[in-house]
TINU-609135 format. One record per residue: y, x, z of N, C-alpha, C in turn; residue in one letter. Coordinates in pm, whole numbers, plus 50000, padded with zeros to 5 digits. Last residue first. Example, Ala and Ser with C-alpha at 12.3 -4.5 7.8 and 13.67 -1.06 7.14 Angstrom:
BEGIN
49775, 51285, 50708, 49894, 51367, 50714, 50003, 51290, 50787, s
49431, 51319, 50780, 49550, 51230, 50780, 49670, 51320, 50780, a
//
This chain:
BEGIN
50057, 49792, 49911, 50197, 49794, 49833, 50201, 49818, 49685, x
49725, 49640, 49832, 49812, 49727, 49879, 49939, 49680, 49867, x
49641, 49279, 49968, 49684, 49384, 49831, 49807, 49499, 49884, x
49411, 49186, 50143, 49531, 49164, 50139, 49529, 49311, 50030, x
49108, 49083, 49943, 49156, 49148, 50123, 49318, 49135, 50096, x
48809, 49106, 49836, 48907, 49058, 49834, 48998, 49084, 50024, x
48701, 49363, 49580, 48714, 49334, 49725, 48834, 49287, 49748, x
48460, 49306, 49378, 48580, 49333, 49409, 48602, 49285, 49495, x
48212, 49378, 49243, 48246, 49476, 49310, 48399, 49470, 49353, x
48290, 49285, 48881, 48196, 49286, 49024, 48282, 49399, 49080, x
48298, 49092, 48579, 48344, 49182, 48688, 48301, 49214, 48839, x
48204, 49066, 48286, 48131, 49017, 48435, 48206, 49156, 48500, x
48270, 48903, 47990, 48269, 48994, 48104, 48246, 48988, 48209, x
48288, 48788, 47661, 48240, 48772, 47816, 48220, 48863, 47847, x
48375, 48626, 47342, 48338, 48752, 47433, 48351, 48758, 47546, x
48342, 48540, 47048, 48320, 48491, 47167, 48321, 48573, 47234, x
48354, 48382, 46736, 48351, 48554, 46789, 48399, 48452, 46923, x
48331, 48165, 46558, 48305, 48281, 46483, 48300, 48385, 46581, x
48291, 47832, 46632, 48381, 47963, 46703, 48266, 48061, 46631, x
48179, 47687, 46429, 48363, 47648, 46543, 48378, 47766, 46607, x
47994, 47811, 46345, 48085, 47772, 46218, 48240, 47736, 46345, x
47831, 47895, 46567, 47906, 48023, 46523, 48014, 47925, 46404, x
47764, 47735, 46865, 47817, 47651, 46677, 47883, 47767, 46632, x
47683, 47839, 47030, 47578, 47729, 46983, 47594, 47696, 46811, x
47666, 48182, 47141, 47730, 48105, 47045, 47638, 47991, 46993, x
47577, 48265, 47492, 47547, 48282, 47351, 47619, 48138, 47264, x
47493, 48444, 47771, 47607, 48366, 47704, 47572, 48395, 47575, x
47285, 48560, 47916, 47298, 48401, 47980, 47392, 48308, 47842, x
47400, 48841, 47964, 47259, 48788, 47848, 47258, 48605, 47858, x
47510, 48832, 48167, 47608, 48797, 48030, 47490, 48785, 47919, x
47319, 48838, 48351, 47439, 48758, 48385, 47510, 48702, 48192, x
47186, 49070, 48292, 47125, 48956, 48324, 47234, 48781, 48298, x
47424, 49237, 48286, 47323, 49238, 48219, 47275, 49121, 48194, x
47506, 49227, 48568, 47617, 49175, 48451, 47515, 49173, 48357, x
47281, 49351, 48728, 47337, 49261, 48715, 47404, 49194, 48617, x
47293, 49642, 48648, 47246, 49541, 48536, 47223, 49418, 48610, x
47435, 49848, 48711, 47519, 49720, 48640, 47403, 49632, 48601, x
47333, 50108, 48689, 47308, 50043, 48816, 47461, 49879, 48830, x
47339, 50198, 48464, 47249, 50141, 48479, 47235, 50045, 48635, x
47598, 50225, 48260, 47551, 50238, 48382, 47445, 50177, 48456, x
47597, 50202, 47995, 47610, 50328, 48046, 47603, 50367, 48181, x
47499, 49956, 47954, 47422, 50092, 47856, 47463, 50188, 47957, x
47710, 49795, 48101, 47581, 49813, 48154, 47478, 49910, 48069, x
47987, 49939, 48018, 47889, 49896, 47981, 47746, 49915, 48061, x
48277, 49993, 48152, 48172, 50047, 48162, 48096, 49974, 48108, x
48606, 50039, 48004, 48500, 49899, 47994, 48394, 50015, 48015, x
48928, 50243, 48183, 48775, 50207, 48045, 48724, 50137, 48175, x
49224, 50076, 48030, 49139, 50104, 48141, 49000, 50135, 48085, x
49453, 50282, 47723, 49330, 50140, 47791, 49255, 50183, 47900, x
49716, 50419, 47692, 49579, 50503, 47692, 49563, 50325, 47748, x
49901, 50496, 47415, 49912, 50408, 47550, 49758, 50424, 47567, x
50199, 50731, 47301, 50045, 50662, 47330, 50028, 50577, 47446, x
50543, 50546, 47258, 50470, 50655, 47331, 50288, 50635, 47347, x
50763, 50438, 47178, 50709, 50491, 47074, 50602, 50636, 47137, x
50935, 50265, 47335, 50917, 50411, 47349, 50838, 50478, 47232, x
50785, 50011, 47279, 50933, 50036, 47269, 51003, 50189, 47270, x
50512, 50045, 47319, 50560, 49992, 47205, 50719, 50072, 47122, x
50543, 50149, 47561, 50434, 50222, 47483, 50496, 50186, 47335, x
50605, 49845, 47669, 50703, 49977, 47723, 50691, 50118, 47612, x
50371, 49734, 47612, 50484, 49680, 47557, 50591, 49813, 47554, x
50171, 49840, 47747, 50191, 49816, 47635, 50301, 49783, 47563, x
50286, 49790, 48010, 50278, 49922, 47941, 50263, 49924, 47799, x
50223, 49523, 48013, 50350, 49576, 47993, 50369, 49708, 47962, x
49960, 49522, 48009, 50045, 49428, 47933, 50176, 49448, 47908, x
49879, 49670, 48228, 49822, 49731, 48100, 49955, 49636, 48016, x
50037, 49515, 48461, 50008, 49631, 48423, 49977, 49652, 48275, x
50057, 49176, 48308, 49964, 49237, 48391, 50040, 49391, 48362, x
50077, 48987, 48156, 50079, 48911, 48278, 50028, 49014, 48334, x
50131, 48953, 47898, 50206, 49049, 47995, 50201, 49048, 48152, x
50037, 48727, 47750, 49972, 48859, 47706, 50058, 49019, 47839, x
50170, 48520, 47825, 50081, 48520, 47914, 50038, 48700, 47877, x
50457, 48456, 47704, 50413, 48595, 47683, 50264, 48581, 47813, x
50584, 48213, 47710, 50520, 48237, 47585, 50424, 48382, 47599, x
50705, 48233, 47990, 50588, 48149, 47960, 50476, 48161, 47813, x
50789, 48524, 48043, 50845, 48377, 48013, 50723, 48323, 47969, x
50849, 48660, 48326, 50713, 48724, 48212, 50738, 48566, 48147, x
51069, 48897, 48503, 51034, 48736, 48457, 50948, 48723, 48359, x
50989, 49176, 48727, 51041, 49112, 48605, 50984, 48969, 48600, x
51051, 49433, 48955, 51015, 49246, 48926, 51099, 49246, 48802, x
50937, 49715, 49041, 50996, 49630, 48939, 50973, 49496, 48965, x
50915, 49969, 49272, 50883, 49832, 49236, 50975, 49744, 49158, x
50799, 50304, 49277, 50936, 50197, 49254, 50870, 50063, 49191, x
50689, 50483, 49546, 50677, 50414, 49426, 50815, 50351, 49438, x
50520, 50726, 49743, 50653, 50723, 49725, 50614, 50585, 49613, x
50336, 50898, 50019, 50335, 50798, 49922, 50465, 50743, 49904, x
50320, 51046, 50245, 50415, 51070, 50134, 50419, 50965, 50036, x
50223, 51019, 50567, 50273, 50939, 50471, 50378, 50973, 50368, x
50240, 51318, 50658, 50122, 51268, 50583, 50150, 51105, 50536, x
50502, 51405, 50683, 50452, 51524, 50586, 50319, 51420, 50565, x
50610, 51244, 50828, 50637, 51222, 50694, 50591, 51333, 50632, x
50532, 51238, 51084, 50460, 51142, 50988, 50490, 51120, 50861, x
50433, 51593, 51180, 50529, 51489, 51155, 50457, 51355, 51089, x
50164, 51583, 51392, 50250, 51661, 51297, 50301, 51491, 51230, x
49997, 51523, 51676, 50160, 51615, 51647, 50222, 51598, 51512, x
49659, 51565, 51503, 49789, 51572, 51617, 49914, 51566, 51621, x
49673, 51553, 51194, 49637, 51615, 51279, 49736, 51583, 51375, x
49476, 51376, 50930, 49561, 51355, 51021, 49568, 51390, 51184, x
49401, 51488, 50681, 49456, 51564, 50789, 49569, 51478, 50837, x
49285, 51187, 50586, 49207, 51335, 50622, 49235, 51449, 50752, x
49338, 50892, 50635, 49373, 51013, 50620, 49309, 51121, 50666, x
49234, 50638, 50702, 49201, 50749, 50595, 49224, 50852, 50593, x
49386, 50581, 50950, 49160, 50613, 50970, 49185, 50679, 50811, x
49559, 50507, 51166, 49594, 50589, 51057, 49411, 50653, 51004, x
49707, 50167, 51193, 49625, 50289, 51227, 49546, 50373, 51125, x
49992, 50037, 51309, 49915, 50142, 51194, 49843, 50229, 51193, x
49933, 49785, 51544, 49916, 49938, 51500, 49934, 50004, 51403, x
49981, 49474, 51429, 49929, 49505, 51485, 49953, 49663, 51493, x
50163, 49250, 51324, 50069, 49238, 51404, 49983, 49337, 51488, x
50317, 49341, 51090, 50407, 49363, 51265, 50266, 49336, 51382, x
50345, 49427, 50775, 50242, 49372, 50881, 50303, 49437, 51018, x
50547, 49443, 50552, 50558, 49332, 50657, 50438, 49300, 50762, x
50661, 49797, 50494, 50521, 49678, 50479, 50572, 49578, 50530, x
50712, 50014, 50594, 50630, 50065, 50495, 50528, 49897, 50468, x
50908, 50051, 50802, 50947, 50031, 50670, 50823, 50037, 50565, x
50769, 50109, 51028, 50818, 50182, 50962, 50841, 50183, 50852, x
50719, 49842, 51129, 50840, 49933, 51183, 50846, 50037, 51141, x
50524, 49771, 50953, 50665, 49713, 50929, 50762, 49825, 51027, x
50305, 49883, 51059, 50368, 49953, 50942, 50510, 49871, 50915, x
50406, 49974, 51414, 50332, 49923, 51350, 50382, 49968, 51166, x
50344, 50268, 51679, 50436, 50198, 51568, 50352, 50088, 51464, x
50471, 50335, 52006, 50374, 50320, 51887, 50356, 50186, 51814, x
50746, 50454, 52165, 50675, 50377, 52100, 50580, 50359, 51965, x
50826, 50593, 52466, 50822, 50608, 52316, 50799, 50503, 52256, x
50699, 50612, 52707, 50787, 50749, 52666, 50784, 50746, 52491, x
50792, 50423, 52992, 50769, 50437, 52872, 50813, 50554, 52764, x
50715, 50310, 53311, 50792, 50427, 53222, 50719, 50452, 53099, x
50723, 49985, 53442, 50623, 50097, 53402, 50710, 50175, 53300, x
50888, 49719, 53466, 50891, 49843, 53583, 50797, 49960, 53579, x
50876, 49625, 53184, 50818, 49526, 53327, 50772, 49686, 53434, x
50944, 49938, 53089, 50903, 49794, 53059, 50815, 49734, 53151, x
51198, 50192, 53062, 51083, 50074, 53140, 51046, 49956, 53111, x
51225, 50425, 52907, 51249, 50318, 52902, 51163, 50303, 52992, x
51355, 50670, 52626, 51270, 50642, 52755, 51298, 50530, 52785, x
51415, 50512, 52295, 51446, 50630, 52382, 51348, 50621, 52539, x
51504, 50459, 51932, 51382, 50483, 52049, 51430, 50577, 52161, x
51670, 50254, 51796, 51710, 50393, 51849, 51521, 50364, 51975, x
51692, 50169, 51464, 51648, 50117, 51611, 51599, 50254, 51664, x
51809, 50138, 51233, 51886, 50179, 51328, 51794, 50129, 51483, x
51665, 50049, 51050, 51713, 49892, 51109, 51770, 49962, 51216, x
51401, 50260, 51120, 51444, 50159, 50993, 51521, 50004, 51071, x
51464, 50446, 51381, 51307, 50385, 51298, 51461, 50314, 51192, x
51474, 50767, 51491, 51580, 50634, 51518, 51468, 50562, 51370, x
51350, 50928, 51813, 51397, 50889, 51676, 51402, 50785, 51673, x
51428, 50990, 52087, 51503, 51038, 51943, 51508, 51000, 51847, x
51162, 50943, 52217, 51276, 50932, 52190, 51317, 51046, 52169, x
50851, 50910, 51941, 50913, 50953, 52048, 51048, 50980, 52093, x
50643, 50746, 51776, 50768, 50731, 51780, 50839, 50771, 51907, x
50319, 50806, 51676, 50398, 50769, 51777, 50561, 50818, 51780, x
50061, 50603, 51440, 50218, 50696, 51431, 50309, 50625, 51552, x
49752, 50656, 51573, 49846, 50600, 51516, 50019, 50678, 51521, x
49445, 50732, 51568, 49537, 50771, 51567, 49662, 50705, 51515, x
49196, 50583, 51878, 49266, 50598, 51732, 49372, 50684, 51712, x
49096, 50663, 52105, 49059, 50788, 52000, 49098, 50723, 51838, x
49085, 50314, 52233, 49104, 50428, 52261, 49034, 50550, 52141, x
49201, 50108, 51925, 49059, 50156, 52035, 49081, 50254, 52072, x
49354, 49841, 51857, 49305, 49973, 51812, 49220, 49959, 51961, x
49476, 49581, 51844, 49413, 49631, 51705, 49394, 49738, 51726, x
49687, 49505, 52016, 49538, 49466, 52068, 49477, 49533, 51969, x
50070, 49604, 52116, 49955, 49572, 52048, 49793, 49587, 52054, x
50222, 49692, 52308, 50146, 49524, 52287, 50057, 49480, 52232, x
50251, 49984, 52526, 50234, 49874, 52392, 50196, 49759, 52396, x
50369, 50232, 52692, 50355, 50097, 52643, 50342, 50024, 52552, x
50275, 50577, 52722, 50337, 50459, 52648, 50337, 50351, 52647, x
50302, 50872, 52842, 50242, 50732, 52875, 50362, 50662, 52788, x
50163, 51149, 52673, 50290, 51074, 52684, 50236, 50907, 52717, x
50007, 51481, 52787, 50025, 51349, 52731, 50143, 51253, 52731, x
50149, 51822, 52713, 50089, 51744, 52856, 50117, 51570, 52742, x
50192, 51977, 52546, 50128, 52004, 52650, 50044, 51931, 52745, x
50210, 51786, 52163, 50243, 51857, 52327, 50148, 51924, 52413, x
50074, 51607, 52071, 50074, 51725, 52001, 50099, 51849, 52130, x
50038, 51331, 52155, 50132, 51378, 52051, 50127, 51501, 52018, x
49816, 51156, 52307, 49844, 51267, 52282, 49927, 51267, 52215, x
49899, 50925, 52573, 49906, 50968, 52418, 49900, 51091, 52415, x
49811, 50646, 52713, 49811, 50778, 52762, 49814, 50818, 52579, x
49918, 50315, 52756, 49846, 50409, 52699, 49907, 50547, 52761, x
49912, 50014, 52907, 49971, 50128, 52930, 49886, 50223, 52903, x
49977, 49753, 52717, 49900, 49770, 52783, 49973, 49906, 52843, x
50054, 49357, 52779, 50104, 49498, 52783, 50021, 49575, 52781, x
49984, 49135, 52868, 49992, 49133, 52710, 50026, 49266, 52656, x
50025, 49045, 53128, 49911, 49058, 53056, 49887, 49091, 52914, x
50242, 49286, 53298, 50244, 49171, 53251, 50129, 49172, 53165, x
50191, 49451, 53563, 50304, 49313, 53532, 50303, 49239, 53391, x
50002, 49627, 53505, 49991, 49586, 53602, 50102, 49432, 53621, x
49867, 49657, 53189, 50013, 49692, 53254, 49961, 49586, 53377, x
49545, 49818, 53156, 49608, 49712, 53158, 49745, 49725, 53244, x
49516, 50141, 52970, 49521, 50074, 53115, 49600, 49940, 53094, x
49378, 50383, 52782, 49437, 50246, 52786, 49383, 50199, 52878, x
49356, 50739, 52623, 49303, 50636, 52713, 49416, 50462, 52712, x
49434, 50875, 52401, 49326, 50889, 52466, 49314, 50793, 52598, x
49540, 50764, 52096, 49549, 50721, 52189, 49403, 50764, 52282, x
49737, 51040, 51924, 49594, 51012, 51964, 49625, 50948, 52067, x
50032, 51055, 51680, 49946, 51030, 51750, 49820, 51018, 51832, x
50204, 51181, 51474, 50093, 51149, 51463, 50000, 51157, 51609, x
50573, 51135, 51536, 50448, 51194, 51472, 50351, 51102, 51466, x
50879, 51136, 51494, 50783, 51057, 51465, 50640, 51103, 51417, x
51096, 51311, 51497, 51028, 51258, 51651, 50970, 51133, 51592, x
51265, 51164, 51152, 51226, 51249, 51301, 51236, 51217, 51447, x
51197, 51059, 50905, 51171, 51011, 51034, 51176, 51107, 51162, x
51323, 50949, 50599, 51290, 51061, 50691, 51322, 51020, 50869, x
51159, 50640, 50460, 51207, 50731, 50524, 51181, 50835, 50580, x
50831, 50614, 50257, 50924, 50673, 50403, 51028, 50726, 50428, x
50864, 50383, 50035, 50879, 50510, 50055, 50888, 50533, 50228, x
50999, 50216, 49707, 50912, 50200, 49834, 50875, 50346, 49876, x
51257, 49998, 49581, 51208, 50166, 49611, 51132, 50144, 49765, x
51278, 49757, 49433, 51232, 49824, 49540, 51174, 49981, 49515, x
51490, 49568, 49192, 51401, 49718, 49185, 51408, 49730, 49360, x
51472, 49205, 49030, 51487, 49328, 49141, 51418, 49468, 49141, x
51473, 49125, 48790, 51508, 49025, 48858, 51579, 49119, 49001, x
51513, 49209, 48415, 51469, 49227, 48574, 51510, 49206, 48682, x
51337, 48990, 48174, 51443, 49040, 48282, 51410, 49092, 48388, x
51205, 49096, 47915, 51165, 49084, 48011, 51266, 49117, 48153, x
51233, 49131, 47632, 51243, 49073, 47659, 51201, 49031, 47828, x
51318, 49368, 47539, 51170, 49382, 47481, 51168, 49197, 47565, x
51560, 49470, 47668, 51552, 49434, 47531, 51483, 49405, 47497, x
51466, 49473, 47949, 51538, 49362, 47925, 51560, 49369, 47795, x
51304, 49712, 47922, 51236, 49613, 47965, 51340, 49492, 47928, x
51505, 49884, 47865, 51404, 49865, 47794, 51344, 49754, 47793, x
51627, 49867, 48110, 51711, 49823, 48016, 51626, 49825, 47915, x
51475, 50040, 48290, 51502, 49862, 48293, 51571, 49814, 48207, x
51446, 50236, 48167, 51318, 50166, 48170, 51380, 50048, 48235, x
51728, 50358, 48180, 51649, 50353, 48072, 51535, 50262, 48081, x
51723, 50395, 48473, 51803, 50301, 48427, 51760, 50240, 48259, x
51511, 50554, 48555, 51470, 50435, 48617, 51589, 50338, 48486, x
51429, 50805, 48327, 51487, 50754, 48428, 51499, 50616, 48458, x
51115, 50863, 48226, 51232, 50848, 48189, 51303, 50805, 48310, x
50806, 50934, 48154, 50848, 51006, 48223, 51024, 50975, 48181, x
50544, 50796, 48136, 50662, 50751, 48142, 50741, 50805, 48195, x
50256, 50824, 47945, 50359, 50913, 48009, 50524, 50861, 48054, x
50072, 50482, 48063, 50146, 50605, 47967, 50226, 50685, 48026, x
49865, 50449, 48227, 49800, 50414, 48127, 49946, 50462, 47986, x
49938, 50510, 48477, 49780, 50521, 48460, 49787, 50541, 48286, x
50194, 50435, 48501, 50225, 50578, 48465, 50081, 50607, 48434, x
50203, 50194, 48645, 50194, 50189, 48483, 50189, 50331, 48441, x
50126, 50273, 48885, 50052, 50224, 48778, 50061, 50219, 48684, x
50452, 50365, 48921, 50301, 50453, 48956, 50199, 50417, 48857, x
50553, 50145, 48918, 50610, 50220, 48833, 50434, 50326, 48837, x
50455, 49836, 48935, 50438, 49960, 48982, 50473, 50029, 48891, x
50554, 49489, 48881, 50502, 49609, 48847, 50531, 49744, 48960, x
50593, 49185, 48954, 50634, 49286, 49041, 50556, 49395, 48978, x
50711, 48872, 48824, 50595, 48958, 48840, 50641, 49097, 48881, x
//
């Protein structure tokens, strides 16, 4: 099972060094299998992008030939493959010089006899993922301005734990489960996600309706029973 150092930091102060918290974790019983440090590299001549226009490559059908803003004077024609954006996205453009994850040197270039001044990037090519399919295109971000580097607006930093959760311990099968445990071993408060109650939110009363539905037939075989109605979750591929 793969924890977030980040997440678990929701629910206690864990403020110790990485070597301490895996060796915690392996006395409390929980091996650790691998640590990922997840993060951007430092990337230079890797900014922030605007694709203002897109032309089909005249040689080959799968190409296209973009016009980029980068920040500059004058635009940068680029080549790409990728189909997942729309002219006035912004994505992270990789201009030569810089050198991406895996030593891959970006520099001018021709592709199928059209001049290329760079390359726009997906999130695997920047170390930040295994999706290669398509752009990283950059729509949350607030200030995501022209030009400016891509490591002043991808800062997001974490450390990824894998541990072995042995069959007896289902009670760890999660974030909160191990913080707890960590909370235990540290001798540190451990704060709980809060339970909204349809009392307190009225615009729940779905679950209302839903968990009014559940009631005890034989209180003498089961003395205490308890049900939850979770909503509102969106299924999709899971951040980092």
């Amino acid at each position: 099972m793969k924890i977030s150092l980040n997440w678990i930091h929701d629910y206690i102060e864990l403020d110790l060094p990485l070597e301490r918290i895996e060796e915690a974790l392996t006395l409390i019983g929980f091996e650790v299998e691998g640590i990922e440090h997840l993060g951007l590299p430092q990337l230079d001549k890797c900014v922030i992008g605007k694709i203002v226009s897109r032309e089909q490559h005249p040689n080959a059908d799968r190409l296209g030939v973009c016009m980029v803003d980068v920040g500059g004077e004058e635009l940068q024609q680029i080549v790409c493959g990728a189909t997942n954006y729309v002219v006035g996205d912004r994505v992270p453009a990789a201009l030569p010089g810089c050198v991406l994850p895996g030593n891959f040197k970006i520099k001018k270039s021709k592709l199928r006899g059209v001049d290329s001044n760079g390359m726009l990037c997906s999130a695997k090519e920047l170390g930040q993922g295994e999706d290669h399919e398509g752009l990283m295109i950059l729509t949350d971000i607030d200030a995501a301005e022209i030009g400016r580097p891509i490591n002043e607006v991808l800062t997001d930093s974490d450390i990824v734990i894998d541990v072995e959760v042995t069959p007896n311990r289902p009670d760890c099968l999660s974030h909160v489960g191990l913080a707890r445990e960590l909370a235990a071993y540290f001798k540190l408060n451990l704060s709980y996600p809060e339970v909204v109650s349809g009392a307190d939110d009225p615009s729940l009363g779905e679950s209302i309706s839903l968990l009014g539905g559940v009631y005890v037939q034989s209180p003498e075989r089961c003395p205490y029973y308890s049900a939850y109605s979770i909503q509102k979750v969106k299924i999709g591929p899971s951040p980092q």
